[in-house]
C-alpha positions as CSV (number, residue, x, y, z in Angstrom):
1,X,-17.6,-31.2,16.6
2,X,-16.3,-27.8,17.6
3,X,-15.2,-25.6,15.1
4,X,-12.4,-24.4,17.4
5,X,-11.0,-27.7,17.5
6,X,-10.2,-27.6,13.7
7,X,-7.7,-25.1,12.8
8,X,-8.5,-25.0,9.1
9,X,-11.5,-23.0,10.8
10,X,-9.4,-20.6,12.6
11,X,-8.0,-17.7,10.9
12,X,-6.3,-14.2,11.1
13,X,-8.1,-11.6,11.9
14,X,-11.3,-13.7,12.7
15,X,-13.0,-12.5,15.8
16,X,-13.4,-15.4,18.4
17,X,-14.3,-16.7,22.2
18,X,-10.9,-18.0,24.2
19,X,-10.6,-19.8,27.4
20,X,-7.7,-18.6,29.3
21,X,-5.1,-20.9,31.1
22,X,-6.3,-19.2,34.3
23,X,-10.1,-19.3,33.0
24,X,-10.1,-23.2,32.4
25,X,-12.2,-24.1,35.9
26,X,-14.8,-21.6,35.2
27,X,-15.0,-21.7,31.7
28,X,-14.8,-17.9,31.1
29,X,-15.2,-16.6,27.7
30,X,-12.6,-13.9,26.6
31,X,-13.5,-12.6,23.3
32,X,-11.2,-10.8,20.8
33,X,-9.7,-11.0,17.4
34,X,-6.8,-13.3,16.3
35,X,-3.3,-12.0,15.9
36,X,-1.7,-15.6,15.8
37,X,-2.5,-19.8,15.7
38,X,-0.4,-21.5,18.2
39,X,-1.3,-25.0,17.2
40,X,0.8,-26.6,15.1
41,X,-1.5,-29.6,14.1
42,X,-4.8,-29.7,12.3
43,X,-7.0,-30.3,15.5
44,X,-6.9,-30.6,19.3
45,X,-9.4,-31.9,21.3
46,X,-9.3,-28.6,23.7
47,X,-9.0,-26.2,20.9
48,X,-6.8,-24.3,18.8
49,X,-4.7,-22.3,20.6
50,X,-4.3,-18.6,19.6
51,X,-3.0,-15.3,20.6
52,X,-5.3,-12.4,20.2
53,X,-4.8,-8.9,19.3
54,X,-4.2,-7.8,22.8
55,X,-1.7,-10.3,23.9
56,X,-3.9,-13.0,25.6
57,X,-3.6,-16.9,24.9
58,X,-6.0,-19.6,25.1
59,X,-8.1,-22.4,23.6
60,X,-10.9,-21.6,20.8
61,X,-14.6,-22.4,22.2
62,X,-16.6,-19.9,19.8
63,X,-16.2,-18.3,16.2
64,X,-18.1,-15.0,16.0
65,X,-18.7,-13.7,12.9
66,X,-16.8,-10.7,12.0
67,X,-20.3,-8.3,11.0
């Protein structure tokens, strides 16, 4: 399973890969570091949604480690 379907695995600060609403058909990757968790129960089947740093919202495909 994808570790950005389980939000125990997704937290604060951690640097991860989104899909944007807009990004969805083409899969693009927006990377960036987590300011908040959107999703309210312990998994979804899309992945967790977050806000990053900068403002932008989407799904959790990757966790990056933060080295």
């Amino acid at each position: 399973m994808n570790p950005g379907k389980t939000r125990e695995n997704i937290k604060i600060g951690l640097n991860v890969g989104i899909v944007l609403k807009q990004d969805q058909k083409s899969g693009k990757i927006t990377r960036g570091v987590v300011k908040r968790i959107l999703t309210k129960s312990p998994s979804h089947p899309h992945g967790i949604k977050v806000q990053l740093e900068d403002g932008c919202v989407g799904r959790v495909k990757e966790i990056h480690s933060n080295k």
